[in-house]
N, C-alpha and C positions, 0 to 999 in steps of 0.2 A: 462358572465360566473359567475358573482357576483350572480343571484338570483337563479340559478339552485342550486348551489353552499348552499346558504343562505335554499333555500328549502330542501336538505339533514338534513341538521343538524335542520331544524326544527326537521323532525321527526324523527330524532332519539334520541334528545332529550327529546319527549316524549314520545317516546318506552321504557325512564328509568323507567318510573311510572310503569312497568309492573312486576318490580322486586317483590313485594310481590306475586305476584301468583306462582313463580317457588320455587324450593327445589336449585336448582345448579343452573349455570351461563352461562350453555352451550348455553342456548335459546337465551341470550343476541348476542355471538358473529357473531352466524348465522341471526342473524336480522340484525347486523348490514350491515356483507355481502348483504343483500338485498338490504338496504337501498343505500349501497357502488355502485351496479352496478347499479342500478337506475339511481342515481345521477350521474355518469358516462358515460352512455348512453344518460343524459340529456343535459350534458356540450356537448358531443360529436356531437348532435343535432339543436343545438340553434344555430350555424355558418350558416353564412348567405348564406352560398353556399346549405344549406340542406333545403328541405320543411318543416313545422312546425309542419303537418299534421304527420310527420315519429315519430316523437318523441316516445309517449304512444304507439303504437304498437310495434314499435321494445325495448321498454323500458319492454313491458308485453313478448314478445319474452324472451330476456335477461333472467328477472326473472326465465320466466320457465325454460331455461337451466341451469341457475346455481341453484335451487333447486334441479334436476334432477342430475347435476355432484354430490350435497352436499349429497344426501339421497339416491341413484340408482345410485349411477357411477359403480357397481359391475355390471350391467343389462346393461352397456350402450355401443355403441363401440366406441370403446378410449377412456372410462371412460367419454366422454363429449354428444357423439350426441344421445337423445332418441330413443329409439328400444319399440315393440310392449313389449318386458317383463318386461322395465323399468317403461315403462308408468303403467304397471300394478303393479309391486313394488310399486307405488309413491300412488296408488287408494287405495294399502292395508294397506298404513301406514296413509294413511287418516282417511281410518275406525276405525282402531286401536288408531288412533288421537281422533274422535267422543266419542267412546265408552270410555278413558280411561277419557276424558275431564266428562263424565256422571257417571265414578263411582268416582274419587276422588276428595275432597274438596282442595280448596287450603290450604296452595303452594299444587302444583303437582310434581310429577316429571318430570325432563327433558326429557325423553323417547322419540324417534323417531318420533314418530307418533305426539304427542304435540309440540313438536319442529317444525316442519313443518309447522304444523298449524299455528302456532306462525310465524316461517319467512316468508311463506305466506302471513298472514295477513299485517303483517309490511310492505313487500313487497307493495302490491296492495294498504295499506293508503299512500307511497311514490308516488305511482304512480298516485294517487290521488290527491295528493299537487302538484306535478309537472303540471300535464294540468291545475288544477286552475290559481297556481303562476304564474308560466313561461310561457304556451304557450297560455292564457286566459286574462293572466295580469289580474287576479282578485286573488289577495293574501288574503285580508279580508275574505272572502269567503272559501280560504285555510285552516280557523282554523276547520271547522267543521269535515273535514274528523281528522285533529286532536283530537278535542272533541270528538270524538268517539271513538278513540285511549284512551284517559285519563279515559272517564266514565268506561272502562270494568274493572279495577281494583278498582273504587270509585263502584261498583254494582256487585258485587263478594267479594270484601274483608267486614269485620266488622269494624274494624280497618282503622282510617281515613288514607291516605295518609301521609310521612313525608315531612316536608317543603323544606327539601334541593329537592327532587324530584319536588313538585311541583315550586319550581322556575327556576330549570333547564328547567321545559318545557316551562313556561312562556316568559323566555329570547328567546328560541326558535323560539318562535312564532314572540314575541316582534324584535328580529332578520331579520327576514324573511319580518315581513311588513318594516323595517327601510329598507333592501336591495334594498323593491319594491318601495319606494322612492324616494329614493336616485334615482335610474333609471329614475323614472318618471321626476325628476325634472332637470336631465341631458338634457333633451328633452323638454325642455319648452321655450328654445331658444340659439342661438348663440353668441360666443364672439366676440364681433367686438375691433378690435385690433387697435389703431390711427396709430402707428407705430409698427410693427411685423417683423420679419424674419421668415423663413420658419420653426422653429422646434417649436417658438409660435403658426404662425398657426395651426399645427400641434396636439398640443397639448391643445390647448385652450377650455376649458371647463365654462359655468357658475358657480358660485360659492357657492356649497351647505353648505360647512360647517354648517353655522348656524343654518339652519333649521334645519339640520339634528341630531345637539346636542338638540337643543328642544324637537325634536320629541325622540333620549331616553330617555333624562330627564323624558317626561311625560311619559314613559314606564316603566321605572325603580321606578319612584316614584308610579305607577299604582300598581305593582307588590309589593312593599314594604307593600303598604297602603292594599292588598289583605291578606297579611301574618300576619302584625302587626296587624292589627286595630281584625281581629276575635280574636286574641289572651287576646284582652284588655275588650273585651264584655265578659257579662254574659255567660254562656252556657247554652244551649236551650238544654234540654233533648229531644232525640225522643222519641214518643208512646212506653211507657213502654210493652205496653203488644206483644204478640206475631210478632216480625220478623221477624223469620226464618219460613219458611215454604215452597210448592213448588211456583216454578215460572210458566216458561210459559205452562208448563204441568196442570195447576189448570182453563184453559180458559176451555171454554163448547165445543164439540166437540170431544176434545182428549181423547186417548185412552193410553196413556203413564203418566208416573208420574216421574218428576226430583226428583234425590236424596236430602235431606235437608242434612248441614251441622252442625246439634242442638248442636254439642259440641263445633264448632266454635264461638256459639253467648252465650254459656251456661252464662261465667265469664260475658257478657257484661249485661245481664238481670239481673243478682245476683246484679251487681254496682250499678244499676237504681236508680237514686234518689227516683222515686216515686214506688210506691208498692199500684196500684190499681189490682183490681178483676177482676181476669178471670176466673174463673166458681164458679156455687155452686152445691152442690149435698145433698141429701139426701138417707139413707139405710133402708133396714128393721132393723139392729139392731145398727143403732148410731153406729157406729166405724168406724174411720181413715182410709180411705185406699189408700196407693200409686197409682196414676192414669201416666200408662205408655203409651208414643206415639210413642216411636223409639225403635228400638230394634238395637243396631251395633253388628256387627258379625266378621269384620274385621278389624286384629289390622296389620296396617304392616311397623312397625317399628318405627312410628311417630305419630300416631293417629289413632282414633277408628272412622271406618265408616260403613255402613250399605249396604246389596246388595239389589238389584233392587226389590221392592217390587214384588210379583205375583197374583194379583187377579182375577181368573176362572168366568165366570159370573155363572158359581155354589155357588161360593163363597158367591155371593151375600149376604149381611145377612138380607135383604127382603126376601130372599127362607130360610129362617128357623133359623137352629142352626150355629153355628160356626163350622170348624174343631174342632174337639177333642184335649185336652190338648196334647202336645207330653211328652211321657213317665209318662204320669201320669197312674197308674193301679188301678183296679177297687175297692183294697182291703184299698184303704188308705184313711182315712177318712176324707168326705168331706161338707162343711157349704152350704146350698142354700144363697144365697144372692142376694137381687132386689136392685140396684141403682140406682135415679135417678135424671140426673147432667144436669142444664141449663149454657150454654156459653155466656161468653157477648157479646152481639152486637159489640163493639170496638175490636173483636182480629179480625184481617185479613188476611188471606193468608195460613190459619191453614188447612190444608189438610187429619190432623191424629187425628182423634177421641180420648182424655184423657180416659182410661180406666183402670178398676179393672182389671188385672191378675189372676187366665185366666176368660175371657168372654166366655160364652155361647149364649147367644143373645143379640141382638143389636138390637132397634126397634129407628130408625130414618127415618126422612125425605132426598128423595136422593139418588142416586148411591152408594152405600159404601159398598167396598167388604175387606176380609179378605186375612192374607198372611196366608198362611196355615201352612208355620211352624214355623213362629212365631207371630201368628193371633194378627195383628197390623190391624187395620182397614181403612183403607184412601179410599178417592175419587178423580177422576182426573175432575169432575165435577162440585162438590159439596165444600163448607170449614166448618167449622165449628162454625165459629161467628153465634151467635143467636140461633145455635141448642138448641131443648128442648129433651133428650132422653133419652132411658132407656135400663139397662144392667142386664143381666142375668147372677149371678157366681156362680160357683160352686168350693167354696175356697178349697185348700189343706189343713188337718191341722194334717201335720206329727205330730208324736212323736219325742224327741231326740233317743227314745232306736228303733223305727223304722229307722229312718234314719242310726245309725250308722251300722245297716245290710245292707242297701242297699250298691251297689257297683256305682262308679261314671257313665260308661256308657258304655256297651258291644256293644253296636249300631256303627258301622263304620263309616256310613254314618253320625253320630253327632260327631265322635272324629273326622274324616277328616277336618269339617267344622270350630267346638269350640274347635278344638285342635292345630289348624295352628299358629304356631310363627314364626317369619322371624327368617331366619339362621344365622344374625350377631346379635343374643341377647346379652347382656353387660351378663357376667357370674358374676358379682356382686348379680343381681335379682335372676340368678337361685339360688346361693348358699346363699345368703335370705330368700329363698322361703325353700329349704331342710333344712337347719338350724333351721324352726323355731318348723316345724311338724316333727322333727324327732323320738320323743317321742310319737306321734300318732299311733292309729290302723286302722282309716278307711276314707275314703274319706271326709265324714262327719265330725270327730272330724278335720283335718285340716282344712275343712274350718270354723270351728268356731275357732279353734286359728288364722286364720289368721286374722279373722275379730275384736277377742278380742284385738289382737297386736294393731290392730290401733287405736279402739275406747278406748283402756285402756291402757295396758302395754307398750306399746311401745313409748312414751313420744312424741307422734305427736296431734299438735296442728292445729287448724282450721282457714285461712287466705286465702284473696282474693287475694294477693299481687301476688302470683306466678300463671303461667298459662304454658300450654306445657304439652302432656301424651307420649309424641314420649319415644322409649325408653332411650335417652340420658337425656330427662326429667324427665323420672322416679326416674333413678340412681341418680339425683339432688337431688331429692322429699324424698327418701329413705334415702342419706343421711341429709339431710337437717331437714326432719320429719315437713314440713309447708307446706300447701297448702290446697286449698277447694277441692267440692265434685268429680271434673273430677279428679284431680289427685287419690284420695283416690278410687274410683268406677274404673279406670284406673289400677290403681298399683295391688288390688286386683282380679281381672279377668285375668292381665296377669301371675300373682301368682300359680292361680288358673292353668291356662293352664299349668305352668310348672310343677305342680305337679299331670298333668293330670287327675285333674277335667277340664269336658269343663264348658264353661263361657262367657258370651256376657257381654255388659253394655247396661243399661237402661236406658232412658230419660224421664224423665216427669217431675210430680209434687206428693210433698209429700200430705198426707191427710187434711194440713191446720188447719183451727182452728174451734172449735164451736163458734155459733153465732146465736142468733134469729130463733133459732132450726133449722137451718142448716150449714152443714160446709162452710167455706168459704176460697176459694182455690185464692191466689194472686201471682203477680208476681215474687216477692222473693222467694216462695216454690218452685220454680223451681229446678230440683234437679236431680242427674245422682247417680246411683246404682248400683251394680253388678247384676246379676244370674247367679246361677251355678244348674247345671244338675245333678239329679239324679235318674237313673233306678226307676221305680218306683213310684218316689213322681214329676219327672217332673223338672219343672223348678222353685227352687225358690228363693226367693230375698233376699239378704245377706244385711247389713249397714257396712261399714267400716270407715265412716263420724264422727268424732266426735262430741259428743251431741253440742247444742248451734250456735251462729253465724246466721247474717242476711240469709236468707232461709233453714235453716237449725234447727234451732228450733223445728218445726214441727215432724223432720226426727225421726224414731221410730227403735231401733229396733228386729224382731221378735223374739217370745215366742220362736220355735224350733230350735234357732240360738243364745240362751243364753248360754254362759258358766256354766257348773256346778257350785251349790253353796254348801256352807258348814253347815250339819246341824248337827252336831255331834261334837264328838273329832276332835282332830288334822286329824285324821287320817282316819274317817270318811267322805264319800261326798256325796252327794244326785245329780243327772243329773235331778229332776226336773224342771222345768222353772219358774225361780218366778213370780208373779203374774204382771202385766203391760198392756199397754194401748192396746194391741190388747188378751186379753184374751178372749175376746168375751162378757165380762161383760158390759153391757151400762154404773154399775155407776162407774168403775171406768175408764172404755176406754173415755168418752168421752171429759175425761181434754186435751185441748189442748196442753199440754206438757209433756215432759216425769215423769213416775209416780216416787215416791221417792225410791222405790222398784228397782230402773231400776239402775243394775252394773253404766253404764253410767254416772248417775245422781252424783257421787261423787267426778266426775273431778273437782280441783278445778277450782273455775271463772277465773281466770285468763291464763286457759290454750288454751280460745278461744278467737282469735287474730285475728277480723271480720273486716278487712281492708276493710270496705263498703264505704268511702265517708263520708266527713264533714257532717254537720248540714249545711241546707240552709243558716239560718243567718250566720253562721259562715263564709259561703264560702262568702258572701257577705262583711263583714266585713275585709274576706283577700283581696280580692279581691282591697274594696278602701283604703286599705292600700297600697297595689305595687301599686295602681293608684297614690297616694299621693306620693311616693316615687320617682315615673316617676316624677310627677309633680316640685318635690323638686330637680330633679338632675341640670337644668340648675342655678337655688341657691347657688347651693352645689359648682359647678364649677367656679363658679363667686365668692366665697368665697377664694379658691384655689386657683384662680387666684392672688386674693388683698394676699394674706400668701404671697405669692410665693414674691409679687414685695416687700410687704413691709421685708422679709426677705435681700433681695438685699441692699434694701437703709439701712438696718441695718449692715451690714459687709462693707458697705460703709463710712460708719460715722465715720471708726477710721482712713479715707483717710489720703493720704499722699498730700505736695508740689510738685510742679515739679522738686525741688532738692533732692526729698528721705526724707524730715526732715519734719516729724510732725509736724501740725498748729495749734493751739487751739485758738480759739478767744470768749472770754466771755463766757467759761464753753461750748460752743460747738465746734463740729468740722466743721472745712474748710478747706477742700480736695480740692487739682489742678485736673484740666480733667486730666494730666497724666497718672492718674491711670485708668486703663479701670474699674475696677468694677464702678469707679466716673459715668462713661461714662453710663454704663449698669443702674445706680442707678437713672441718671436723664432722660433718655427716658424710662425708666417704670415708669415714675413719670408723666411723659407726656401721656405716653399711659395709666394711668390708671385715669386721668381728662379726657383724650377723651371717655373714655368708662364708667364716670361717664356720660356722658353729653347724649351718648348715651339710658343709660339708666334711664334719667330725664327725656327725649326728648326733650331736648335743642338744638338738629343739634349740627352740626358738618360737612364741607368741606376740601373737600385733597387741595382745592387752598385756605385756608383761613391761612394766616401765624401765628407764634404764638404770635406775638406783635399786630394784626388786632383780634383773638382773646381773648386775654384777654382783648381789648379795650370794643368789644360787651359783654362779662359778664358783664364787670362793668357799664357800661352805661342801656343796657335793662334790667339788672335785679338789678339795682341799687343795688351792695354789697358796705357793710359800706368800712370805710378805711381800714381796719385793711384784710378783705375778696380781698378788689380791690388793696391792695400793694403784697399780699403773691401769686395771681392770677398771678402779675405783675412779680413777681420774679422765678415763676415756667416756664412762659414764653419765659424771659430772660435766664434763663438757660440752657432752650432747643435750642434757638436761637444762641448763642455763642457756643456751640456744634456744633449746625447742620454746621454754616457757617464763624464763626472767626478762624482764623491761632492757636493764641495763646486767648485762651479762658477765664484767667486766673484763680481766684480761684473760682468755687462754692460753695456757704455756702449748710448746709443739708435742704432737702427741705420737712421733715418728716411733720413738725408741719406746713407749709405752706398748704398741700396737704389736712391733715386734718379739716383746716379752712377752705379753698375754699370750701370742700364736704359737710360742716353742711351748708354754706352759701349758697349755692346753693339747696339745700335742702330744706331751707326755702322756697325759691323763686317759687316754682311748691307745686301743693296743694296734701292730704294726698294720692289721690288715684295715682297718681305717684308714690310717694316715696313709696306705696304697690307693686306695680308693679315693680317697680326699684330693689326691696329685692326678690321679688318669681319669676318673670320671666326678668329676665335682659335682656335689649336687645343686650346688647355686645356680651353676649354669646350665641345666636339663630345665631348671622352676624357668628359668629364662625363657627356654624355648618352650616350655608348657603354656607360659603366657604368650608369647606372642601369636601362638597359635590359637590361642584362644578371645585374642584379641580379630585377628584374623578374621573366625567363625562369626566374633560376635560384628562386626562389619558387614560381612554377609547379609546376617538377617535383618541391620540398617537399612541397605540398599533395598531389599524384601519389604520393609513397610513403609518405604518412598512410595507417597501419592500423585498421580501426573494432576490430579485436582482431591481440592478439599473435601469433606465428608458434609453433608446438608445437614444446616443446625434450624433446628425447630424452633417455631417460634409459636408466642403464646395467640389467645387473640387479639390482642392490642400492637402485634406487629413485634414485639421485642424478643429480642432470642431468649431463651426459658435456660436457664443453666441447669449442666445436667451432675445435682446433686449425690453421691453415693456413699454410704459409709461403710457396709460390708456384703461381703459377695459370698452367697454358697452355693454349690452344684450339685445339685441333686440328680437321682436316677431318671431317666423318661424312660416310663414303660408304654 
């Protein structure tokens, strides 16, 4: 019963790891249920009266009826046995499992169809552990269907795992093989009893204990050393450049494309220690331009995610032009512009072409089709690493007095899509959002107050520290007024919808820098933006980012999205756009930062709070310092320790007689053992010569007395008189303690203890008494014990019984005691 048993809580143990992927904790309970009648099934199976063969089959039975009661008990009759509508219920919530698993990034929500999926799976890796472990008797082998269990959250999430998780599963495991042992070695042979009674024989087992604490020991200190030891090493950056991208939709063949999660990994690429190149480009007229790869459309409640790209082999942009801009109209004036942008060989897995907004044509190498309505480019074929290619734009370049006629969007089918907000909005952000444009007239002038509010007036500053766009995040964000570019491209799109402008958010990279006459676009430019929709001029791209900060530097923003400035009286304004790095001028656009002209540019320095990560040396430098600090705590404790004793022998010293009446003899005190502190004052005077000696490496034995001791100092290590009398007297003291009636008086043994420790000192050469000071051996034995204390705890708890063991009785009713005098184990062959 022990290993089926032992196999449950493996895996359910490491079905905790799976907690960062869900939103709620419903998935948790219903796994467990799986796991529960698994392991149920298992124990009910293993009895020797049952074939072995029955197990997994009626265990994959099981599962499927209590999935079936848990999701389809409405479909089923009696709520328990599957019917042809249940079974079809369970296919539908499958589907709807696939599909939802395919449009949201993690967490997910708990939803039916996910949840299923999930106790399913949980399900079928129990029932996987189980024929290894138990019915296979190969538990080693057990871990894998584990590991497979563990990797889907370490290959899904960004965000490493937490260590309490990972050590729960560890023990797990670590559990499950210690069970299958224990077994094994029940069965390795026979107790041969010299003299037994029957509830001996009965009972008689060989004797595992000890192996059996070895083998956690080396489990637990496996799993220690797995936890610590990474924590104490450098940190190894991963390949800075691109890691989000598609997965197994990017193999040759396919015809689908997985959704990327770019905002999940946005904060993690901004952090990057290193900031290498991932494209360059060149234009017909030198100027900056945001290169965008994702477009999100859907915000629902928590985060901004993207719907299923669509590309027609119409689409193709080998067959020509791009779709046409949406709502762009013919009358609004627009720039030709030729780009063209080489990727580095090092990004992988990059499936979405970096592009100027909007694109006309695409001339690359490759499969690469367009979404048509929000002509993002990607390949289910092809990536991106290494591309050399060339874009075709035709830039919008509203006016402010054109834009502020146009109206946000009469188009339904756009307000349906960029107008959808979940129905439990925090009413904080709406009345934010109407508070702030209540003084506007047009679609247009709110979204330039809203974006002025954040790049200026509104006292928010720019920091990596905070991450989360859900709307519980926002309302954090809003009031808080700190966070980088998801928050801010985040907060103003949902802004934007509540005051019905539609609005998506953007992912790319900003324009980057000039350089050896081309721009040069790095990993840090990485950078998320709003759009907003207007009849007319289209789609276009707002900053709400505040100027400065690690990737953000770069960030610009647009001429027709500048607040009015004042060129007159008080009372006087001008709605021109001042002059700045996209005006289309080469010499002034092409400064890599923003021009002095730019509102932006007069925040002061210190209102951007670029929580990027130490300086390398510096991290190295903290680094061996908490190493030095580790190193210095067994020091530290062995100092504590000698405070602690020699505090004792100091409220000792003003001891008392065994009559009550203070003794003074020659300006010192001599205290009777009566007193206990006396008692305490001279066994830590003893214990802390033993744990000099320790840490001299002089030995020390539990059978060596203290009068046979002190004889070996003074003899091997020849100490003068004055070292081998005060040797002698600490000796004695402890001696007539331990074992005289009437012990009489002990003199103080302060200045004795300290002679002995220089004299001994002497006698062992410098690189001991180094050792002695930084790594003391007394205090390692310390923590060797307690850890061993520890262990042995453990295997307390292990042979707690929830009830008693049956004692035999004769046949006159009396229990029969069960007599033994020696035990041997012999071979069973």
């Amino acid at each position: 019963m022990r290993l089926p048993i032992a196999a449950a809580l493996a895996t359910a143990a490491v079905s905790l790891t799976l907690y960062p992927l869900f939103r709620e904790g419903d998935w948790f309970w219903t796994g467990m249920g799986a796991i529960l009648v698994v392991g149920a099934v298992s124990v009910l199976t293993t009895r020797p009266a049952v074939p072995r063969w029955l197990g997994p089959p009626l265990g994959l039975l099981m599962l499927g009826l209590y999935l079936n009661m848990v999701f389809a008990a409405d479909h089923s009759w009696g709520r328990v046995v599957p019917t042809a509508e249940s079974l079809v219920a369970l296919a539908g919530l499958l589907g709807e499992g696939f599909a939802d698993i395919q449009r949201y990034a993690a967490p997910v929500p708990a939803n039916p169809g996910i949840t299923l999926l999930t106790a399913g799976g949980v399900g079928l890796i129990a029932l996987a552990v189980d024929l290894l472990a138990v019915r296979l008797r190969r538990a080693a082998p057990a871990g894998l269907p584990l590991l497979a269990l563990f990797t889907v959250p370490a290959a899904v999430m960004t965000e490493p795992l937490g260590w309490p998780a990972f050590i729960l599963g560890a023990l797990g495991y670590v559990g499950l093989l210690a069970a299958d042992g224990r077994e094994r070695l029940s069965t390795w042979g026979r107790a041969v009893l010299v003299r037994r009674t029957r509830a001996a024989a009965a009972t008689a087992k060989p004797d595992s204990t000890p192996i059996s604490l070895s083998g956690k020991r080396i489990g637990i200190a496996a799993i220690a050393l797995a936890v610590g030891v990474p924590a104490l090493m450098p940190t190894l950056a991963p390949n800075p450049l691109f890691g989000f991208g598609v997965g197994s939709g990017t193999g040759a063949g396919g015809n689908t494309i997985e959704i990327p999660d770019p905002i999940a990994n946005l904060r993690g690429r901004l952090t990057q220690p290193g900031n290498a190149t991932v494209l360059t480009y060149t234009n017909s007229d030198n100027t900056a331009r945001y290169l965008r790869m994702y477009s999100l459309d859907i915000f629902d409640g928590r985060r901004w995610t993207m719907s299923q790209p669509k590309g027609r082999p119409e689409n193709s942009v080998a067959e020509g032009a791009l779709p046409a801009p949406p709502g762009l109209a013919p009358d609004v004036p627009v720039k030709q512009v030729t780009t063209r942008l080489k990727v580095s060989d090092a990004v992988e897995g990059l499936s979405f072409l970096p592009l100027p907004y909007p694109a006309t044509t695409v001339q690359v190498d490759g499969d690469w089709r367009a979404d048509e309505s929000t002509l993002m480019v990607f390949s289910t074929r092809d990536t991106a690493g290494g591309q050399e290619y060339e874009v075709g734009q035709r830039e919008p370049r509203p006016t402010p007095e054109l834009l502020a006629d146009l109206a946000a969007s009469p188009d339904p089918e756009v307000d349906a899509r960029y107008l959808r907000l979940p129905d439990d909005m925090p009413p904080e952000i709406t009345l934010t959002a109407h508070g702030l444009v209540a003084d506007t007239d047009s679609p247009y002038e709110a979204a330039v107050k809203l974006q002025n509010w954040f790049t200026n007036t509104g006292g928010f500053t720019y920091s990596l520290r905070t991450q989360g766009n859900g709307s519980d995040a926002l309302v954090d964000f809003l009031r808080n007024k700190t966070g980088y570019c998801e928050q801010f491209a985040a907060a103003m799109a949902v802004m934007a919808r509540v005051l019905g402008v539609p609005a998506r958010v953007a992912i790319g990279y900003t324009g980057g820098t000039f350089s050896d006459g081309v721009w040069q676009v790095r990993t840090h430019d990485l950078h998320a933006w709003p759009e907003l929709y207007f009849e007319g001029a289209g789609w276009l791209r707002f900053e709400p980012t505040p100027s400065g900060g690690l990737g953000q530097a770069t960030a610009r923003v647009p001429d027709y999205s500048r607040p009015p400035v004042t060129t007159g009286g008080p009372d006087s304004t001008s709605t021109a756009p001042t002059a700045g790095p996209e005006s289309g001028d080469p010499e002034t656009s092409s400064a890599p930062r923003r021009a002095v002209r730019d509102p932006d540019a007069n925040l002061p320095q210190g209102s951007v709070d670029a929580e990027t990560g130490s300086p390398v040396p510096a991290m190295i430098g903290i680094g061996l310092a908490v190493l030095l600090l580790i190193l210095l705590v067994p020091a530290a404790w062995r100092a504590a320790t000698r405070y602690r004793r020699e505090h004792v022998r100091a409220r000792a010293g003003s001891g008392v007689t065994a009559a009550g009446v203070p003794m003074v003899t020659g300006g010192g005190a001599e205290v009777s053992s009566g007193d206990g502190r006396v008692a305490r004052a001279v066994h830590g005077t003893w214990r802390e010569l033993i744990d000099t000696l320790h840490d001299l490496g002089l030995g020390y034995e539990l059978s060596e007395t203290p009068r046979a001791l002190a004889r070996r100092l003074a003899e091997r290590h020849e100490l003068d008189a004055d070292a081998a009398a005060a040797v002698a007297r600490i000796a004695s003291a402890e001696e007539r303690l331990r074992y005289a009636r009437t012990p009489g008086e002990i003199p103080p043994l302060t200045a004795d203890l300290r002679v002995v420790r220089r004299a001994l000192r002497r006698a062992v050469p410098r690189g001991r008494r180094l050792r002695a000071t930084l790594m003391p051996a007394s205090t390692l034995m310390r923590v060797r014990r307690a850890g061993a204390a520890m262990l042995d705890g453990f295997d307390r708890l292990e042979n707690i019984r929830l009830w008693p063991r049956r004692r035999h009785q004769d046949a006159a009713g009396g229990p029969e005691p069960a007599e033994e005098t020696r035990v041997l184990t012999g071979s069973r062959r």
